[in-house]
C-alpha positions as CSV (number, residue, x, y, z in Angstrom):
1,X,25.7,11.6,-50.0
2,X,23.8,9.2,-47.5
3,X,22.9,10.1,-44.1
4,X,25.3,7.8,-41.2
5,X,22.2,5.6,-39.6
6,X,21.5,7.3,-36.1
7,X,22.0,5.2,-33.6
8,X,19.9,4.9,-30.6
9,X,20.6,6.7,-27.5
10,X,20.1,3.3,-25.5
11,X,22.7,1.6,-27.5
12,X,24.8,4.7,-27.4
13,X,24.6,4.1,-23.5
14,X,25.2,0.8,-23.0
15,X,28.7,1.8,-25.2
16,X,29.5,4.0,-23.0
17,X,28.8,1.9,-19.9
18,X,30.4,-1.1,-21.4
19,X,33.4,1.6,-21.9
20,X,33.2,2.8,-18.1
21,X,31.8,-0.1,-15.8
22,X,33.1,-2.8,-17.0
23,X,37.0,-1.6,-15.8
24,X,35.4,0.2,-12.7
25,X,33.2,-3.4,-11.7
26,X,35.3,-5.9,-13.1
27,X,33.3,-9.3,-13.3
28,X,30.2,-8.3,-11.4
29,X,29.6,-5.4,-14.6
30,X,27.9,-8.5,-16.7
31,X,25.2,-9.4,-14.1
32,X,24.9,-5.6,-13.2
33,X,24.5,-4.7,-17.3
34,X,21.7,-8.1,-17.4
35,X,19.8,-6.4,-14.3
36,X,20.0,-3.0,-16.1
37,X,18.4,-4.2,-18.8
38,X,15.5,-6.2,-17.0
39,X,12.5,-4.9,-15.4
40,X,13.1,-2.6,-12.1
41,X,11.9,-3.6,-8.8
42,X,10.0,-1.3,-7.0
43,X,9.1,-0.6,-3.2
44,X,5.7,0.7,-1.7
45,X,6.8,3.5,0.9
46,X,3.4,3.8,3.0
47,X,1.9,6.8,3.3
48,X,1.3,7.6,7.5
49,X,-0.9,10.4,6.5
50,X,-3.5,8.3,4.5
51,X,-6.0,6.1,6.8
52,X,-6.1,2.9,5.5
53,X,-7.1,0.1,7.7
54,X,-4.8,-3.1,7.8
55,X,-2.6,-1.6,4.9
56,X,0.7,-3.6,6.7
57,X,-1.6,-6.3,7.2
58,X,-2.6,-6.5,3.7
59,X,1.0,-6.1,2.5
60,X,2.5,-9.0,4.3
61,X,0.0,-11.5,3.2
62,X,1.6,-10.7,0.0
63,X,4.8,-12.2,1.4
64,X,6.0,-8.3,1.5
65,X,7.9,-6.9,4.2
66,X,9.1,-3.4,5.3
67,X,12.6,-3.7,5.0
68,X,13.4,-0.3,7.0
69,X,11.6,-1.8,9.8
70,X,13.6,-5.7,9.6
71,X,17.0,-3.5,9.5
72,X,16.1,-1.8,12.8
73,X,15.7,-4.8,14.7
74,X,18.7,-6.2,13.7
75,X,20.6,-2.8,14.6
76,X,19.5,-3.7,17.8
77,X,20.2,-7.1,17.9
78,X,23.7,-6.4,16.8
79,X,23.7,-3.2,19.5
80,X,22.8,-5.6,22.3
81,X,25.9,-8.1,21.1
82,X,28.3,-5.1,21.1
83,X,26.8,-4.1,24.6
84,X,27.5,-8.0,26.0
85,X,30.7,-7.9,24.5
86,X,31.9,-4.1,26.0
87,X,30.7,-5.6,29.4
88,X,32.3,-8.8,29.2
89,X,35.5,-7.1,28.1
90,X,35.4,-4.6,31.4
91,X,34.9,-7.6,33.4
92,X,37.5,-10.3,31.7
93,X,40.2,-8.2,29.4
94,X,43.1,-6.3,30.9
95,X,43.4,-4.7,27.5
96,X,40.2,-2.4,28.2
97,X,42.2,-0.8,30.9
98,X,44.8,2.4,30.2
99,X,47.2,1.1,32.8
100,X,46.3,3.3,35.7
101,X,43.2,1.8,36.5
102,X,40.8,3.7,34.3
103,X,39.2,2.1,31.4
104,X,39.7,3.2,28.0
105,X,37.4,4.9,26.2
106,X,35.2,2.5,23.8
107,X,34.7,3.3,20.3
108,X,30.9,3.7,19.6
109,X,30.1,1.8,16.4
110,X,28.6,3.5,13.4
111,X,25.4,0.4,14.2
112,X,25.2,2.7,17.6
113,X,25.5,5.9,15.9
114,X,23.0,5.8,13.4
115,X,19.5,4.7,14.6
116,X,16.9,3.6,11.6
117,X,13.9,5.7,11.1
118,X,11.0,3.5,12.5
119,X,8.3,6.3,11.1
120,X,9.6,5.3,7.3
121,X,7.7,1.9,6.2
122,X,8.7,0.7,3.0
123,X,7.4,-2.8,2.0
124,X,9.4,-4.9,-1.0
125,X,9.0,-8.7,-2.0
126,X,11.4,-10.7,-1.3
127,X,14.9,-11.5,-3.1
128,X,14.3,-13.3,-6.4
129,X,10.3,-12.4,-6.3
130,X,9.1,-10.1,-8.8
131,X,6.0,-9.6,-7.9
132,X,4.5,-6.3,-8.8
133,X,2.9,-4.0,-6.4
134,X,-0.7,-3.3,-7.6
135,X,-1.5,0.4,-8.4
136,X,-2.1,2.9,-4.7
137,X,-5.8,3.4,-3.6
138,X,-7.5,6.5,-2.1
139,X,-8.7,6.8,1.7
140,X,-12.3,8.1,2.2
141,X,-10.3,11.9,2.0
142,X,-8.4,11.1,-1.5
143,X,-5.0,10.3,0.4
144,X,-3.3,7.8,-1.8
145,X,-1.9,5.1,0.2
146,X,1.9,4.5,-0.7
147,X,4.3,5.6,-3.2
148,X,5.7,3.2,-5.8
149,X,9.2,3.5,-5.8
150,X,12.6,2.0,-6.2
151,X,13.4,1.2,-2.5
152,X,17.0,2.2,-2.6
153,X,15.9,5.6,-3.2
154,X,15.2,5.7,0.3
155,X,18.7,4.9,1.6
156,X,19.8,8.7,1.0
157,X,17.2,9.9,3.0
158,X,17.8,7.4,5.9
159,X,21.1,8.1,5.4
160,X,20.4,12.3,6.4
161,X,18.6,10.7,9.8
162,X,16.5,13.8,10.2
163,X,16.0,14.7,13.9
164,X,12.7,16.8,15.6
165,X,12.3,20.2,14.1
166,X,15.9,19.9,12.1
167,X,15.3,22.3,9.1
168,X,15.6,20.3,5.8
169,X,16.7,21.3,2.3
170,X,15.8,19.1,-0.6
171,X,17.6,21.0,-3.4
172,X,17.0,18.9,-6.0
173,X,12.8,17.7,-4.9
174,X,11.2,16.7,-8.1
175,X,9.4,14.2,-9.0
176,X,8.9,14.2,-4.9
177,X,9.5,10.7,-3.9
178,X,12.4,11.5,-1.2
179,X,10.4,14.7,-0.4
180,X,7.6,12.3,0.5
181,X,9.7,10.5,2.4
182,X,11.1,13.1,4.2
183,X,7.9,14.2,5.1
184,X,6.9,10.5,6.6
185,X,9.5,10.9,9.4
186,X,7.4,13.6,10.8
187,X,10.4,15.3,12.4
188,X,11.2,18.2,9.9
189,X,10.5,21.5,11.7
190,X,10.7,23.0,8.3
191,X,11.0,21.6,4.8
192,X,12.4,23.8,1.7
193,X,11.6,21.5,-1.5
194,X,13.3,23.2,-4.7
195,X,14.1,22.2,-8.5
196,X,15.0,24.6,-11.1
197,X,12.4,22.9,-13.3
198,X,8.9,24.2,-13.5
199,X,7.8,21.4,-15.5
200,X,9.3,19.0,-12.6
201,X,7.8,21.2,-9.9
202,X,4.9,20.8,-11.5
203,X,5.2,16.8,-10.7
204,X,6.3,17.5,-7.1
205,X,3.3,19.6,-6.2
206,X,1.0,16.7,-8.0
207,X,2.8,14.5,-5.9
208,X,2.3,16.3,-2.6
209,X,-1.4,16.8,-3.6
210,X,-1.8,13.1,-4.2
211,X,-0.6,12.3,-0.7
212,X,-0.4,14.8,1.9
213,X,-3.4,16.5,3.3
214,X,-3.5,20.1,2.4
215,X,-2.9,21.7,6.1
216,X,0.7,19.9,5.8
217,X,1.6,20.6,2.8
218,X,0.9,24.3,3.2
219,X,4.1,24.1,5.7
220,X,6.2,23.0,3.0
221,X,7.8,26.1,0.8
222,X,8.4,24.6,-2.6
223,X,10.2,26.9,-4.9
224,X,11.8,26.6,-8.8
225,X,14.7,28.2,-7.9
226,X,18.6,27.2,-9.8
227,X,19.9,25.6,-7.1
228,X,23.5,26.2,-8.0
229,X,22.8,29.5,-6.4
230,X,21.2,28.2,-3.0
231,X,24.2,29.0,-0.8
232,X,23.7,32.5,-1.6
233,X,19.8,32.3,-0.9
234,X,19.7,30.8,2.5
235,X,23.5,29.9,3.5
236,X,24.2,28.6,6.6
237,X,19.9,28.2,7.5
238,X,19.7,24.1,7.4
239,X,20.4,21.4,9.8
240,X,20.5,18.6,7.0
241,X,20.3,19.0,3.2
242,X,19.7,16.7,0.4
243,X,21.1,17.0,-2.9
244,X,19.8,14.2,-5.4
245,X,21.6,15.4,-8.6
246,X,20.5,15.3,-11.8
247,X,22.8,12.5,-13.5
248,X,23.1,10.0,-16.2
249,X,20.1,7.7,-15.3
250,X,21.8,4.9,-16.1
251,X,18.7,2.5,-15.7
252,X,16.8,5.0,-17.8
253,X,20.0,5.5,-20.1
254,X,20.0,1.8,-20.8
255,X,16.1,1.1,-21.2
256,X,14.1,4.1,-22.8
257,X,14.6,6.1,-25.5
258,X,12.8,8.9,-25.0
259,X,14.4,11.8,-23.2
260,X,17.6,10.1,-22.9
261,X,20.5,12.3,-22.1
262,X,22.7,10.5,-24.6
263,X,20.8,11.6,-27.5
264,X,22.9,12.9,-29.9
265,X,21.7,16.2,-29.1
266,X,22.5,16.5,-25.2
267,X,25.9,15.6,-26.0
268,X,27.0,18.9,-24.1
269,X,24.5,18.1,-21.8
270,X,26.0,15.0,-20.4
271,X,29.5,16.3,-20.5
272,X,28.9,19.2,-17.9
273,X,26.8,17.0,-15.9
274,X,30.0,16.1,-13.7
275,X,30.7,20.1,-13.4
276,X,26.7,20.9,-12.1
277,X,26.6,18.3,-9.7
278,X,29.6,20.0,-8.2
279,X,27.8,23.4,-8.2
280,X,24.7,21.6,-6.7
281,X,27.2,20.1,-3.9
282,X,28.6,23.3,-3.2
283,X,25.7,24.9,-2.8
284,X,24.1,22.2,-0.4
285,X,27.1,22.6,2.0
286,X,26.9,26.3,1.7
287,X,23.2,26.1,2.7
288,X,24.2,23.9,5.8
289,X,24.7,24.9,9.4
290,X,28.1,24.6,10.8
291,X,27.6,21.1,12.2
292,X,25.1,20.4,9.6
293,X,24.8,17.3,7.3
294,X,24.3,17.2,3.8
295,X,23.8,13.7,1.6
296,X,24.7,13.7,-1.9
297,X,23.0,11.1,-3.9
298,X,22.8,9.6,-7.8
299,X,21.2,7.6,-9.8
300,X,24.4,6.3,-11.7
301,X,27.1,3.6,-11.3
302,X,29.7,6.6,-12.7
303,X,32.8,7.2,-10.4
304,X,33.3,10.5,-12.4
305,X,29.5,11.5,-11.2
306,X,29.7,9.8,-7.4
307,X,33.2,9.6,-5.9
308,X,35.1,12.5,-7.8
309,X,32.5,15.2,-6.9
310,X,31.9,14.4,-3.3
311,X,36.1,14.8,-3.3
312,X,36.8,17.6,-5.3
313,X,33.5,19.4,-3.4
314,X,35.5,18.4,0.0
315,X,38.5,20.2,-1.9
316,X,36.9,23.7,-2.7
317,X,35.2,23.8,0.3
318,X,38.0,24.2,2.2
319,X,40.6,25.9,-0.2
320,X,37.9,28.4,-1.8
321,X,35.5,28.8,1.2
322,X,37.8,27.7,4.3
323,X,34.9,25.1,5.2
324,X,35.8,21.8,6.7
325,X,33.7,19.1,6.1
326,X,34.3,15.2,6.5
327,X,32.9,12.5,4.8
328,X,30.7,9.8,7.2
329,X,31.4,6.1,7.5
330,X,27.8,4.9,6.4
331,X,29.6,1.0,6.2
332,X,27.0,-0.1,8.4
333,X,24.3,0.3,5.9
334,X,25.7,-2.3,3.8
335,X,25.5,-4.6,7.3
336,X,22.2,-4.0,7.8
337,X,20.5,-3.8,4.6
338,X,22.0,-6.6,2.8
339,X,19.3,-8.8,2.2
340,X,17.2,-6.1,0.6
341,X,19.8,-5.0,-1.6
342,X,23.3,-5.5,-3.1
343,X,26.5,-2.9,-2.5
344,X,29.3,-2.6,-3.8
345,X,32.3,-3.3,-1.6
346,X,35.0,-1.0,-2.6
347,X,33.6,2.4,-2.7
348,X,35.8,5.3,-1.2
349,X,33.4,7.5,-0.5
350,X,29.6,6.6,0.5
351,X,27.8,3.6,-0.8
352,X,26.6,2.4,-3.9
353,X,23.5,-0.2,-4.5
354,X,24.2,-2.1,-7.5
355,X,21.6,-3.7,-9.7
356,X,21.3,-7.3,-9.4
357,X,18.6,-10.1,-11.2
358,X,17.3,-11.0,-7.4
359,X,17.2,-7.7,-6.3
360,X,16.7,-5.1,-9.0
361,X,16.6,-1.6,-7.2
362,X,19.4,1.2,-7.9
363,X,21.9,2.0,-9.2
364,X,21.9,4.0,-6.0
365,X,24.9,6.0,-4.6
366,X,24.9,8.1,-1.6
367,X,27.3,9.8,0.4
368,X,27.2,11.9,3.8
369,X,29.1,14.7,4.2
370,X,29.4,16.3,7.8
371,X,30.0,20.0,7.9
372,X,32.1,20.8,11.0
């Protein structure tokens, strides 16, 4: 009898996607599928604890620009148009009163709500340029001088808008890249960076080593703990948690064949993965602080892996654990990163980055979850 061929995981993939996005996407799946399978675009997040003279300065005479920085000011600019508009209504439009008088209370928009972290500088070319950042260099104490990575990556932890000496958990740390990040905003009062691998913990203490000096990275308690079981570790201990679930990779999925979770072989793998990212959800709201936030993030374009968890996690919560927590309108990302990155419009929950030829980051989805 002859053996069936053995097909490759990265054309099993790409079946599978074809079978999934292209109903979900509809005609934007065929450019998202093209920029899937063309080279990423990446992002140099600079490193504020390496001294590096003129590194900005350097960067932008590369035509790069920190897009974190360009979304603050037009935050603002769009806060000081809502602010002429609110007083020109008080002064001009009956409709601002509540017929005695008084006015009516204004609704604050989320622009208002959710300031952008000035302290996290991340430079990208622009749309349409593929220009490659060149490899990071040392400073006179071995302090590498930014992380490579894919810029949207960055959104989840913007999203979580960590205030002064909140207490973080990153549940789910390694390789370390939004640990690193975290760590640029200089505000966590303490930082818990877990993964259940010890291989991958490995990479997130090489990572820390490579890039934070050694008296702040001593504050930071990085443990290889199953974080499924967090809640019952340290429940109710953190301000604002991140859980960046393991997932289907699509990009990865779709490009390399090597450790690709639709070999064959991970079949079963895959199949639960909807079920652990649950049990990572759950336990990053049971580790949260009545009134915390947790941020729940992928890598994949997969409604089964983005949407459908955040929901059903919202579910048990509250049936199972009589914990209420609500989802966050985080609209006003898409406002003011859209010329860094493309979104998808019709998300229920969160936001999702989609890849696109002129501005290859993601996929990318992230959702906020408030615990009340």
């Amino acid at each position: 009898a002859t053996t069936a061929p053995r097909i490759a995981p990265t054309r099993l993939a790409l079946h599978h996607f074809d079978a999934s996005y292209a109903p979900q996407l509809g005609e934007r799946w065929p450019a998202v599928r093209a920029a899937l399978l063309c080279e990423h675009k990446y992002g140099a997040l600079l490193n504020n604890f390496a001294c590096v003279d003129r590194l900005a300065e350097q960067l932008e005479l590369l035509h790069a620009a920190d897009f974190i920085s360009e979304a603050a000011e037009k935050a603002q600019l769009l806060q000081q148009g809502t602010e002429g508009e609110v007083k020109r209504g008080e002064c001009t439009s009956p409709e601002g009163s509540d017929g005695d008088g008084m006015m009516a209370p204004v609704e604050t928009s989320p622009l208002l709500r959710a300031p952008v972290s000035s302290n996290i500088k991340c430079y990208t070319f622009p749309r349409g340029d593929i220009t490659r950042f060149r490899p990071a260099w040392p400073d006179a104490l071995g302090v590498l001088s930014y992380y490579l990575m894919d810029a949207a990556s960055l959104l989840p932890v913007l999203a979580l808008n960590v205030q002064p000496d909140d207490f973080v958990l990153d549940l789910c740390a390694a390789p370390g890249g939004k640990t690193l990040a975290l760590l640029q905003t200089g505000a966590c009062g303490y930082l818990a960076a877990n993964d259940v691998s010890i291989s991958r913990t490995k990479r997130l203490h090489q990572t820390l080593n490579s890039y934070i000096p050694k008296n702040v990275r001593e504050t930071v308690s990085v443990t290889s703990h199953d974080g499924r079981v967090w809640g019952k570790l340290e429940g109710g201990t953190f301000h604002k948690v991140l859980v960046d679930v393991p997932c289907t990779t699509d990009r990865h999925s779709a490009m390399e064949d090597d450790n690709n979770i639709f070999h064959k072989r991970r079949t079963k793998e895959r199949q639960m993965l909807p079920m652990l990212q649950l049990q990572l959800l759950m336990a990053g709201i049971l580790a949260t602080k009545p009134g915390g936030e947790v941020v729940y993030s992928t890598c994949s374009l997969s409604q089964l892996q983005n949407e459908y968890v955040v929901e059903r996690a919202i579910e048990i919560a509250e049936t199972q654990f009589n914990i209420t927590t609500h989802a966050e309108d985080l609209s006003h990302f898409r406002t003011l990163f859209q010329d860094t990155f493309s979104f998808f419009p019709d998300c229920r929950l969160g936001e999702l980055v989609l890849p696109h030829l002129t501005a290859n980051f993601g996929p990318m989805y992230f959702c906020k979850l408030r615990r009340v």
